[in-house]
PyMOL commands that place a pseudoatom at each C-alpha (Angstrom):
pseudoatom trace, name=CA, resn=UNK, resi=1, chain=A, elem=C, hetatm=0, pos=[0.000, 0.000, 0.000]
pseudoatom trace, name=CA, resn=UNK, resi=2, chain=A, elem=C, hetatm=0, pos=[0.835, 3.362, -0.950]
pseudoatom trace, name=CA, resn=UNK, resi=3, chain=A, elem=C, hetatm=0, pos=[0.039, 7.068, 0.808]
pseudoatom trace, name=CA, resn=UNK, resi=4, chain=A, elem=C, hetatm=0, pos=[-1.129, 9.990, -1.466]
pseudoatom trace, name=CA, resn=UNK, resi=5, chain=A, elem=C, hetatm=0, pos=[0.232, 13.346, -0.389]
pseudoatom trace, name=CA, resn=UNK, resi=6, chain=A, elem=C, hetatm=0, pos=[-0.423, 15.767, -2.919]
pseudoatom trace, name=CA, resn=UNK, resi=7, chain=A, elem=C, hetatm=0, pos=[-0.820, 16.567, -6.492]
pseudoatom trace, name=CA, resn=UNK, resi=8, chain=A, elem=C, hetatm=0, pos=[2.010, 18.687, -8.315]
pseudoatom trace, name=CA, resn=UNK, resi=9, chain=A, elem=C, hetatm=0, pos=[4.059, 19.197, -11.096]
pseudoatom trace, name=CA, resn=UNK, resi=10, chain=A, elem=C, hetatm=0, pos=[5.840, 17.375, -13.248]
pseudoatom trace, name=CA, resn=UNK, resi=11, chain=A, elem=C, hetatm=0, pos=[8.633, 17.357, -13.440]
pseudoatom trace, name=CA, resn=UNK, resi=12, chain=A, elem=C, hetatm=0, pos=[9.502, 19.206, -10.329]
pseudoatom trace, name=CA, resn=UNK, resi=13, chain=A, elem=C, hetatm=0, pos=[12.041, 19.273, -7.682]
pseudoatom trace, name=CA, resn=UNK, resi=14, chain=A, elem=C, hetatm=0, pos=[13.393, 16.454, -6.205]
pseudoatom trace, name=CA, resn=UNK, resi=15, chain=A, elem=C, hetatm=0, pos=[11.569, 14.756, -3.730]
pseudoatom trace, name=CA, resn=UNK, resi=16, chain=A, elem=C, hetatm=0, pos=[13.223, 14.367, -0.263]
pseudoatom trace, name=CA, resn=UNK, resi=17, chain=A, elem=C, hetatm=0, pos=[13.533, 10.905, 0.588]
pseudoatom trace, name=CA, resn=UNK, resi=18, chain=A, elem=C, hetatm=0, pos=[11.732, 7.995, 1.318]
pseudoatom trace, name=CA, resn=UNK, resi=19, chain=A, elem=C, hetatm=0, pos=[9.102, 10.201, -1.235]
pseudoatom trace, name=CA, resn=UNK, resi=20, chain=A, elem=C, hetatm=0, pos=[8.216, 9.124, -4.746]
pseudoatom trace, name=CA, resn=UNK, resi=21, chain=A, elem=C, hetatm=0, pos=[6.356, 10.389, -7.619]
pseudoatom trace, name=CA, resn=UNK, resi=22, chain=A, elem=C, hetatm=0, pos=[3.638, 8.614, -9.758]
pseudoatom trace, name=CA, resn=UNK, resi=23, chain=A, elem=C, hetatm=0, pos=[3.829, 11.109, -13.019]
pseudoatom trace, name=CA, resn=UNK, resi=24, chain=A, elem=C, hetatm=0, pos=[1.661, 11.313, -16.127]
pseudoatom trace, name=CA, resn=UNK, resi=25, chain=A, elem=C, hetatm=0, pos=[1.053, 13.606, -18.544]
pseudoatom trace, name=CA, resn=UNK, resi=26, chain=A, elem=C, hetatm=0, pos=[2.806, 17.012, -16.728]
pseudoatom trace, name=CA, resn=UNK, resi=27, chain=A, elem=C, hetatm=0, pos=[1.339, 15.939, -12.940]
pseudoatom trace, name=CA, resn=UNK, resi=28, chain=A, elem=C, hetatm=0, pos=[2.250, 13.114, -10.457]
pseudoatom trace, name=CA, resn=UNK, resi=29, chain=A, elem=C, hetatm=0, pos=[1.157, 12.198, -7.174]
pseudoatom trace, name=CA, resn=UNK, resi=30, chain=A, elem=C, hetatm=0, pos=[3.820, 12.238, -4.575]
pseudoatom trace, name=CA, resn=UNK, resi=31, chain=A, elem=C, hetatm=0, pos=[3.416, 9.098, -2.524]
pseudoatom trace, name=CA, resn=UNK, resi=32, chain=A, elem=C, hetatm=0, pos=[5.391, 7.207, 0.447]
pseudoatom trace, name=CA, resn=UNK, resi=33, chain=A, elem=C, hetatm=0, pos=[4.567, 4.298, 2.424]
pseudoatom trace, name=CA, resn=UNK, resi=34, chain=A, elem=C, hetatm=0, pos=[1.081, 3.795, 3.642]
pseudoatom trace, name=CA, resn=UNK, resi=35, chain=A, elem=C, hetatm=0, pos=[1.162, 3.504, 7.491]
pseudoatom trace, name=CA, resn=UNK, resi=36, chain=A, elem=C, hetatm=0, pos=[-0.106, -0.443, 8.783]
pseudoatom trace, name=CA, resn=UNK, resi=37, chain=A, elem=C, hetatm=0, pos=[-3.476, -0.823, 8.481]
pseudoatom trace, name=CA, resn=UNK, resi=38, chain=A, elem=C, hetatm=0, pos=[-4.891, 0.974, 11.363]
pseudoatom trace, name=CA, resn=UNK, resi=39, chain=A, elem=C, hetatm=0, pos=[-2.097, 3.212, 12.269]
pseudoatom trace, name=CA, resn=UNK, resi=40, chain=A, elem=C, hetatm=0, pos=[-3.457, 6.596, 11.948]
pseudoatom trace, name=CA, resn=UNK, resi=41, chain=A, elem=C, hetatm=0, pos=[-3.125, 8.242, 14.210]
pseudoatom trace, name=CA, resn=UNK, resi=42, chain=A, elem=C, hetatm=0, pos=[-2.398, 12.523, 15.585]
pseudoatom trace, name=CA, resn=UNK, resi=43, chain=A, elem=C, hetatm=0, pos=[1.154, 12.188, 15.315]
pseudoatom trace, name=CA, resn=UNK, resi=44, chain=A, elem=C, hetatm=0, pos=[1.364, 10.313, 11.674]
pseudoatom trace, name=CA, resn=UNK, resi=45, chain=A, elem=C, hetatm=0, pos=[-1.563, 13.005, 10.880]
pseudoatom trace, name=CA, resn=UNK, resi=46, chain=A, elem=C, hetatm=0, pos=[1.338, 16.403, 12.330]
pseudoatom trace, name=CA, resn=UNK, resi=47, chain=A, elem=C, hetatm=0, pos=[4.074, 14.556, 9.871]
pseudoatom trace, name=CA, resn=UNK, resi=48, chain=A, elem=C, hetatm=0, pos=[1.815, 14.176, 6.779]
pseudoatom trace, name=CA, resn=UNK, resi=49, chain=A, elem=C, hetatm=0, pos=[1.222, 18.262, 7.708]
pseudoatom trace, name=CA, resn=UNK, resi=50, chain=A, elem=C, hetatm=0, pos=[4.689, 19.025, 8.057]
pseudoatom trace, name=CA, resn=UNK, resi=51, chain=A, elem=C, hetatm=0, pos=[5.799, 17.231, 4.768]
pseudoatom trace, name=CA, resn=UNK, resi=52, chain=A, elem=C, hetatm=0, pos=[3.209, 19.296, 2.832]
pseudoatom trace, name=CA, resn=UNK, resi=53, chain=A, elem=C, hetatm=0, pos=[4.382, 22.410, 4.522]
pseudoatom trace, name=CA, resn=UNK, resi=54, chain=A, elem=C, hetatm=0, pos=[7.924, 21.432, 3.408]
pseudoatom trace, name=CA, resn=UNK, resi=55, chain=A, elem=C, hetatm=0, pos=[6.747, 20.545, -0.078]
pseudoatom trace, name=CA, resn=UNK, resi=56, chain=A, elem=C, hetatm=0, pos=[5.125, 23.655, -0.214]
pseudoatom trace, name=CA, resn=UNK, resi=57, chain=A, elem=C, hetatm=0, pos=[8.329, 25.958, -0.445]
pseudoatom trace, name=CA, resn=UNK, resi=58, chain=A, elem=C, hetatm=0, pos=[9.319, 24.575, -3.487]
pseudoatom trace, name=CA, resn=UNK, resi=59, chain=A, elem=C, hetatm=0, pos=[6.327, 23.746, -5.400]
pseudoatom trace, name=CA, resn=UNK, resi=60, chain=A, elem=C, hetatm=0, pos=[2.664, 24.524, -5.959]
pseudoatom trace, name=CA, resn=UNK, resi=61, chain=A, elem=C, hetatm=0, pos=[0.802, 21.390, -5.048]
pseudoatom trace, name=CA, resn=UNK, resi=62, chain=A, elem=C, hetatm=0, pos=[-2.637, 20.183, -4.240]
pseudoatom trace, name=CA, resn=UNK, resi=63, chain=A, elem=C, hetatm=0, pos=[-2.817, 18.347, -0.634]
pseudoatom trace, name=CA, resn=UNK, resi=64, chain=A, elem=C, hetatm=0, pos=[-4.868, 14.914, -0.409]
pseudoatom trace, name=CA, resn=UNK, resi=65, chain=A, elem=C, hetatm=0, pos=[-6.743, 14.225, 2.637]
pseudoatom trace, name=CA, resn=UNK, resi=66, chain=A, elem=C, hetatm=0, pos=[-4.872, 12.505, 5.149]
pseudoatom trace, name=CA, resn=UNK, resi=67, chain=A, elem=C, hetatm=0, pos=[-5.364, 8.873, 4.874]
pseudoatom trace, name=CA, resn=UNK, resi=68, chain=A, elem=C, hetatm=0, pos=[-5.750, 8.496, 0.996]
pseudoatom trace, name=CA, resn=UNK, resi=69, chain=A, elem=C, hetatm=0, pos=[-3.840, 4.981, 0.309]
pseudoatom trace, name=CA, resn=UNK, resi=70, chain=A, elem=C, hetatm=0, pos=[-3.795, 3.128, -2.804]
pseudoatom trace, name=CA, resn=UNK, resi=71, chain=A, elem=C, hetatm=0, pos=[-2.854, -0.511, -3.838]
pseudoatom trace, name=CA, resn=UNK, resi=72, chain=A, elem=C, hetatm=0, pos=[0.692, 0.270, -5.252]
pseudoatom trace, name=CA, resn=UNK, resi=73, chain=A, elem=C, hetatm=0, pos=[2.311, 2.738, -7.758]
pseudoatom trace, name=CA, resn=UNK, resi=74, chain=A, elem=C, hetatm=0, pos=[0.063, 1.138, -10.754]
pseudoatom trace, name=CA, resn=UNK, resi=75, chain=A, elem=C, hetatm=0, pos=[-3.003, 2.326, -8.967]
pseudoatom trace, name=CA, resn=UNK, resi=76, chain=A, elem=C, hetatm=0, pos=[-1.820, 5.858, -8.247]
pseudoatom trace, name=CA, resn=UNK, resi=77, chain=A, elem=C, hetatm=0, pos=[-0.843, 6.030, -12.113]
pseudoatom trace, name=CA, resn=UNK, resi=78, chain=A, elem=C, hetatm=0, pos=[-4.451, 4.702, -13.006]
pseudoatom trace, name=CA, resn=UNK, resi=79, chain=A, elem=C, hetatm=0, pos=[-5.777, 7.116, -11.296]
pseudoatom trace, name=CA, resn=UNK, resi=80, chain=A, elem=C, hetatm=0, pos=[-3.988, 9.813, -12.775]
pseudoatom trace, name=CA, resn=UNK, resi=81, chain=A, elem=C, hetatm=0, pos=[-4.929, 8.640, -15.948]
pseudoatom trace, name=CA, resn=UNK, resi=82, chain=A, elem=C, hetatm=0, pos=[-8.483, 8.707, -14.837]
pseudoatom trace, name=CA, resn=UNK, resi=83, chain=A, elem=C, hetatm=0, pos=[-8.756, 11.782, -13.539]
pseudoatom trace, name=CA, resn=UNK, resi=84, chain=A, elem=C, hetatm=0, pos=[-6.273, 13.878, -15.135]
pseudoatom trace, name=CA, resn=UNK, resi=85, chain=A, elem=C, hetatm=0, pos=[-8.411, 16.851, -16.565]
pseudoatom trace, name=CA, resn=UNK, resi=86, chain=A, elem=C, hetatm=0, pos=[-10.081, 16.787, -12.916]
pseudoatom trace, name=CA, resn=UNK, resi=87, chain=A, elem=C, hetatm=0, pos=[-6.656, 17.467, -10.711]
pseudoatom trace, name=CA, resn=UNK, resi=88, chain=A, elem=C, hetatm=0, pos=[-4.921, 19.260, -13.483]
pseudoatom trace, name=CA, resn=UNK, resi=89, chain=A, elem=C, hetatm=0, pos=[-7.831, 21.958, -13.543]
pseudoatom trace, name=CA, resn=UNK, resi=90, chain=A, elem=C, hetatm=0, pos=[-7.402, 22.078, -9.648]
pseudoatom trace, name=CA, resn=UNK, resi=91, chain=A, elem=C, hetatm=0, pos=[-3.819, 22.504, -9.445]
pseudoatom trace, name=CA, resn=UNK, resi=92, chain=A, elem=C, hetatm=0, pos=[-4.231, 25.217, -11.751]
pseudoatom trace, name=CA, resn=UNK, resi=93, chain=A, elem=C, hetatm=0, pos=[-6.649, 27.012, -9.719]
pseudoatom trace, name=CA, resn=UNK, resi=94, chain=A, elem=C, hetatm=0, pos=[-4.234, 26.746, -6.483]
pseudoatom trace, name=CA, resn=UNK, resi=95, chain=A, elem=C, hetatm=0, pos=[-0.793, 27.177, -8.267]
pseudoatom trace, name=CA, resn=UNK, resi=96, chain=A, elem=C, hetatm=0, pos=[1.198, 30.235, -6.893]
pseudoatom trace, name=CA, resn=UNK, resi=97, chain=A, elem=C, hetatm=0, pos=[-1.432, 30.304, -3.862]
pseudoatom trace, name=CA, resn=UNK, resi=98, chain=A, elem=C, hetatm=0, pos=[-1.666, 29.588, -0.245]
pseudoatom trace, name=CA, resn=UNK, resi=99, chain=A, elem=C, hetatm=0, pos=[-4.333, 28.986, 2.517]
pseudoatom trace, name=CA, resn=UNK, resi=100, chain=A, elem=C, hetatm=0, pos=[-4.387, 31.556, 4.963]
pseudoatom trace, name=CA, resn=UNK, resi=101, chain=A, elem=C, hetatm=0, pos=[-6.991, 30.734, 7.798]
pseudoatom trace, name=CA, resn=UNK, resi=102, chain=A, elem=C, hetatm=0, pos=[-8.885, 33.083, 10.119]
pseudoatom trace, name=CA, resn=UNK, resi=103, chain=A, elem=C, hetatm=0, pos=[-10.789, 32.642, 12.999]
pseudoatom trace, name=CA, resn=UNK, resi=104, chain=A, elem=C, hetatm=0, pos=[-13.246, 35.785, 14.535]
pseudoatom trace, name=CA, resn=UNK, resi=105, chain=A, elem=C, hetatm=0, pos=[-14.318, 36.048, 17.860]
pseudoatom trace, name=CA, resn=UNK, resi=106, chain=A, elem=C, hetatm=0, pos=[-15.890, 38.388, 20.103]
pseudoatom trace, name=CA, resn=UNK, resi=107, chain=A, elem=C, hetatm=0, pos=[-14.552, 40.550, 22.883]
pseudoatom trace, name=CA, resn=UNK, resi=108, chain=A, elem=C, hetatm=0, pos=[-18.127, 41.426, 23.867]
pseudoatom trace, name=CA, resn=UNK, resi=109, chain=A, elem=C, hetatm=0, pos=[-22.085, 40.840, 22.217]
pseudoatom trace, name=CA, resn=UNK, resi=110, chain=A, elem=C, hetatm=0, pos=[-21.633, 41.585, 18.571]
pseudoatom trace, name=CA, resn=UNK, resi=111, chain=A, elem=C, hetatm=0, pos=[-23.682, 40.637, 16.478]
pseudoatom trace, name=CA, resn=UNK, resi=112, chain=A, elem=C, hetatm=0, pos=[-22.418, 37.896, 13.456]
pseudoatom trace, name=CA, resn=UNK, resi=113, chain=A, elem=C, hetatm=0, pos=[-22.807, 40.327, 10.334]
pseudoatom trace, name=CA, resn=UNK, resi=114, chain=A, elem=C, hetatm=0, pos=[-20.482, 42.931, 11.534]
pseudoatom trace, name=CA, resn=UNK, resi=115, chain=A, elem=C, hetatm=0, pos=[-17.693, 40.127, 11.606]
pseudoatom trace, name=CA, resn=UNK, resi=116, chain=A, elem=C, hetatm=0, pos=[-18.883, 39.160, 7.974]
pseudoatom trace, name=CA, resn=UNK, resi=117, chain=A, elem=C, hetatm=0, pos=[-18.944, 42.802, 6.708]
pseudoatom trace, name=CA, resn=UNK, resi=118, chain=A, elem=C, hetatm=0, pos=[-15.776, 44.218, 8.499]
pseudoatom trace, name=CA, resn=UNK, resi=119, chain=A, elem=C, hetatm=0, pos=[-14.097, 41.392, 7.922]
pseudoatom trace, name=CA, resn=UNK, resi=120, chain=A, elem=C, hetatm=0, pos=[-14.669, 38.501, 5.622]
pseudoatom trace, name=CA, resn=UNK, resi=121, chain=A, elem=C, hetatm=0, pos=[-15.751, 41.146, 3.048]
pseudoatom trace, name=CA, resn=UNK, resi=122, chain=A, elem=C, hetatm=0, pos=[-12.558, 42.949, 3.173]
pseudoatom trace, name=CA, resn=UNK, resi=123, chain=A, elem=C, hetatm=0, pos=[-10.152, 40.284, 2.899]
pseudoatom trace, name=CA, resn=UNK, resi=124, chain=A, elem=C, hetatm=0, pos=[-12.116, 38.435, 0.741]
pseudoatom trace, name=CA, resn=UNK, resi=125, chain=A, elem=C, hetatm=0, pos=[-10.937, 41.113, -2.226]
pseudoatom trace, name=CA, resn=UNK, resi=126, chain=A, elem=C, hetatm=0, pos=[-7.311, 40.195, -1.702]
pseudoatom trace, name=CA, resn=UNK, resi=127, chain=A, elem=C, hetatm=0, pos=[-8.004, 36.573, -1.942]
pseudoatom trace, name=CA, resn=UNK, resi=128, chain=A, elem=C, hetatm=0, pos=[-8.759, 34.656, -5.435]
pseudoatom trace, name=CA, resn=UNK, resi=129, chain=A, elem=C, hetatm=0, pos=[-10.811, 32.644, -3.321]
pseudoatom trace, name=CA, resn=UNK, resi=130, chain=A, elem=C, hetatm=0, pos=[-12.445, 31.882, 0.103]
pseudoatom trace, name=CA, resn=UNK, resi=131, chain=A, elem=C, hetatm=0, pos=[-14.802, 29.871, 1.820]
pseudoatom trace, name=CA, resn=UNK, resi=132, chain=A, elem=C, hetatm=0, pos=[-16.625, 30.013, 5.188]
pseudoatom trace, name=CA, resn=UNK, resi=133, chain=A, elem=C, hetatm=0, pos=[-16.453, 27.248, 7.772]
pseudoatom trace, name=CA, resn=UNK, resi=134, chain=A, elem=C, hetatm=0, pos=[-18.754, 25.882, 10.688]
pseudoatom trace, name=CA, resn=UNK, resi=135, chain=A, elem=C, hetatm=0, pos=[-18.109, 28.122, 13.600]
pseudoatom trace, name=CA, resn=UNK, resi=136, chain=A, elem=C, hetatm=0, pos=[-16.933, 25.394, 16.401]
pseudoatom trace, name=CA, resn=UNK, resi=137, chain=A, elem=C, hetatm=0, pos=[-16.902, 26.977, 19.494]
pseudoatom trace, name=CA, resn=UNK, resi=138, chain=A, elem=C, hetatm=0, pos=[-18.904, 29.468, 21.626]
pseudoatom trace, name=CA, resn=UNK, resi=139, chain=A, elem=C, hetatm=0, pos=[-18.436, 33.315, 20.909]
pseudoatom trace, name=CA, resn=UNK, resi=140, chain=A, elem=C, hetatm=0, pos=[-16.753, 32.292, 18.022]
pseudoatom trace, name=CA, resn=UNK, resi=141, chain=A, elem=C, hetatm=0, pos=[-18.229, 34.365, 15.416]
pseudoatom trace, name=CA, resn=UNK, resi=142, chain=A, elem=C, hetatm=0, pos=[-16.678, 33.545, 11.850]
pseudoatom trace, name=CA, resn=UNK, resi=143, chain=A, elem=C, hetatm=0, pos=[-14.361, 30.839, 10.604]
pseudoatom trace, name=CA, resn=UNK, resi=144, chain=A, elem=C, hetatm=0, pos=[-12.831, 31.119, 6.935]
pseudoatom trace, name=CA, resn=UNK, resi=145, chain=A, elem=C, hetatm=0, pos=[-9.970, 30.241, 4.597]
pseudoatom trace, name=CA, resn=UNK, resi=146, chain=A, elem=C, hetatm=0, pos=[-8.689, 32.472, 1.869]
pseudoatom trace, name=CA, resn=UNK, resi=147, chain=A, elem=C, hetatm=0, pos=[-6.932, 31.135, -1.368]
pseudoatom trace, name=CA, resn=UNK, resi=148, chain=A, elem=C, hetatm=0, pos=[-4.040, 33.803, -1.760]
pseudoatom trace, name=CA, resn=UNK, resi=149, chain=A, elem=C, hetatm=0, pos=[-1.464, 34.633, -3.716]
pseudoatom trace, name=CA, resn=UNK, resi=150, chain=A, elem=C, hetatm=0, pos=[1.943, 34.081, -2.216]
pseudoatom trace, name=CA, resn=UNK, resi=151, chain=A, elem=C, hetatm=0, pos=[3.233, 37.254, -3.357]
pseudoatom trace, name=CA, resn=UNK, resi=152, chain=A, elem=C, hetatm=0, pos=[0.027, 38.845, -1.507]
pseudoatom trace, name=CA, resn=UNK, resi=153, chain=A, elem=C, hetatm=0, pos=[0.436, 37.191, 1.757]
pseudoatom trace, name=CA, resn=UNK, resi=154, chain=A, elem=C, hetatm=0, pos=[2.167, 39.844, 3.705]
pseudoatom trace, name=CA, resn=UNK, resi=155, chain=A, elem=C, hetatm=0, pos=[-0.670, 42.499, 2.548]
pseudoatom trace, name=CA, resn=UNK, resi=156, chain=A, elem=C, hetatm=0, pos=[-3.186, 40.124, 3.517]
pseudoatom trace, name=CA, resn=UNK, resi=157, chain=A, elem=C, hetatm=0, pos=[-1.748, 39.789, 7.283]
pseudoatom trace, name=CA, resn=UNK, resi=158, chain=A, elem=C, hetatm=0, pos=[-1.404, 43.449, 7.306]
pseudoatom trace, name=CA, resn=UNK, resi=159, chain=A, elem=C, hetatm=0, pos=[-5.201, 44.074, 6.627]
pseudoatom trace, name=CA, resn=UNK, resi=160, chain=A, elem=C, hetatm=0, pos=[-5.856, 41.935, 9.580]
pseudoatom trace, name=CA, resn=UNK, resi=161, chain=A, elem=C, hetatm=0, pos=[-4.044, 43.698, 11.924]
pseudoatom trace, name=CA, resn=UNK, resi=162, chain=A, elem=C, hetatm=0, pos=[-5.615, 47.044, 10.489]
pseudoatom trace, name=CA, resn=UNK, resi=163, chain=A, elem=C, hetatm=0, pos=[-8.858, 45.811, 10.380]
pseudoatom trace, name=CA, resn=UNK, resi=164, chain=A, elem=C, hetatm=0, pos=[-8.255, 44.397, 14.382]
pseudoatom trace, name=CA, resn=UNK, resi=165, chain=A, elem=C, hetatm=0, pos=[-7.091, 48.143, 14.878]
pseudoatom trace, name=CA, resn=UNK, resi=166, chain=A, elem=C, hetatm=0, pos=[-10.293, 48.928, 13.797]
pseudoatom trace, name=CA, resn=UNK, resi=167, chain=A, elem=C, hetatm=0, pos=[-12.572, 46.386, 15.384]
pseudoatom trace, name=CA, resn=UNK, resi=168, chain=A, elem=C, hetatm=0, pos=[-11.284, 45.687, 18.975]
pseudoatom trace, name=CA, resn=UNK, resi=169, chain=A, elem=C, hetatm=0, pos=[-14.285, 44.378, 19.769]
pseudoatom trace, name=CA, resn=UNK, resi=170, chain=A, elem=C, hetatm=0, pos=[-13.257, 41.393, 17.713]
pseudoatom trace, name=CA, resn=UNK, resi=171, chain=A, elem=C, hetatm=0, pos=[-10.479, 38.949, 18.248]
pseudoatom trace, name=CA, resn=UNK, resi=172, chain=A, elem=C, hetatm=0, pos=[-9.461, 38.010, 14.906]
pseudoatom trace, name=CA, resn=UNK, resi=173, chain=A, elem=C, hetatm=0, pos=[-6.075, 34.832, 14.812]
pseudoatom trace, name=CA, resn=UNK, resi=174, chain=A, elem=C, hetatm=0, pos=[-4.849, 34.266, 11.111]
pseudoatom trace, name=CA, resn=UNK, resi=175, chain=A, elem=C, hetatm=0, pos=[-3.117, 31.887, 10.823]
pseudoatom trace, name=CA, resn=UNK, resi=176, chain=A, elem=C, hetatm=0, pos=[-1.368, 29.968, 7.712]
pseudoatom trace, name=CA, resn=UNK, resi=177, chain=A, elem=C, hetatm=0, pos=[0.330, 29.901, 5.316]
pseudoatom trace, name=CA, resn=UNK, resi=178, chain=A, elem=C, hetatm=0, pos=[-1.201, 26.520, 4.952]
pseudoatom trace, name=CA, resn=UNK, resi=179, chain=A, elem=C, hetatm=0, pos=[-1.425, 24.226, 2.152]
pseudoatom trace, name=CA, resn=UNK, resi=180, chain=A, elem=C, hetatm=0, pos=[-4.586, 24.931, 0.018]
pseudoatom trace, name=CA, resn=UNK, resi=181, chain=A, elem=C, hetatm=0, pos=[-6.862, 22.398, 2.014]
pseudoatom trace, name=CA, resn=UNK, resi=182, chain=A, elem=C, hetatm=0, pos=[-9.695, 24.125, 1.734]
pseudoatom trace, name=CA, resn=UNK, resi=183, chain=A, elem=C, hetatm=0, pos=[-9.715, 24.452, -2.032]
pseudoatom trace, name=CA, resn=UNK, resi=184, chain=A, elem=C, hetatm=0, pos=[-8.053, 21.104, -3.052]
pseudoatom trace, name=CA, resn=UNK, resi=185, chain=A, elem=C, hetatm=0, pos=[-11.710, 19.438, -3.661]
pseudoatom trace, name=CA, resn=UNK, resi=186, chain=A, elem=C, hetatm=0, pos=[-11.431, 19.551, -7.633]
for i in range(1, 186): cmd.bond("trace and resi %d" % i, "trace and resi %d" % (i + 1))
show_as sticks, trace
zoom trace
């Protein structure tokens, strides 16, 4: 059994070892040993995140969920074959982006659309993309992830902290820059 990482490039830089790459056709999956069945765990799930986030530096890539295991390399190129359009439109659509990821609580009663207009509206102009997430706990107020430009990363922090300036009623925590998670679905 094989582990799915992420989709990228091909060719691209080297892969740091024990990594591989399944290519056809200008993409590849990069792929590594599938943990024994019934391994998963937190700390496998922490070094699948921190090989993305090294990936990431050198490469555009599309993450796979956490978990994704195939038969053996033949399967991974299958599927490539299979779905090649499919993950080459969505590595497009993330290449020279990151995830940034922002969470909005509240310092005292405010109601929800003042978070979404002072905030999600803003920021969502300096992001190609974003989407809004299930608030999880109490007084949280928003939850969202941003596709953004790597080159527009550092503007994009800097109009949270203005718009925290502005808003100290709010607590906003960006955090990122993540692999695109929350835009990988093709």
């Amino acid at each position: 059994m094989i582990a799915l990482y992420a989709v990228t490039d091909h060719p691209a830089p080297p892969l740091p070892a024990p990594l591989s790459a399944v290519a056809r056709e200008g993409i590849a999956f990069v792929c590594g040993a599938a943990p024994a069945s019934g391994d998963l765990s937190a700390d496998l799930l922490w070094q699948h995140e921190d090989l993305l986030e090294k990936l990431m530096e050198d490469r555009d890539l599309l993450p796979v969920r956490y978990g994704t295991v195939l038969t053996d390399e033949d399967a991974a190129a299958r599927a490539l074959v299979e779905r090649h359009d499919e993950l080459a439109r969505a590595l497009e659509r993330v290449r020279g982006a990151v995830e940034l990821s922002l969470r909005v609580a509240a310092t005292e009663d405010v109601p929800w659309p003042l978070a979404h207009r002072a905030v999600h509206r803003p920021l969502s102009l300096l992001a190609r993309d974003s989407t809004e997430r299930p608030r999880r706990a109490a007084g949280e107020l928003m939850r969202a992830a941003y596709l953004v430009d790597r080159t527009a990363v550092s503007g994009f922090v800097d109009r949270v902290a203005r718009i925290q300036l502005s808003h100290p009623e709010l607590r906003l925590l960006c955090t990122g820059p993540w692999p695109p998670y929350s835009f990988s679905e093709p």
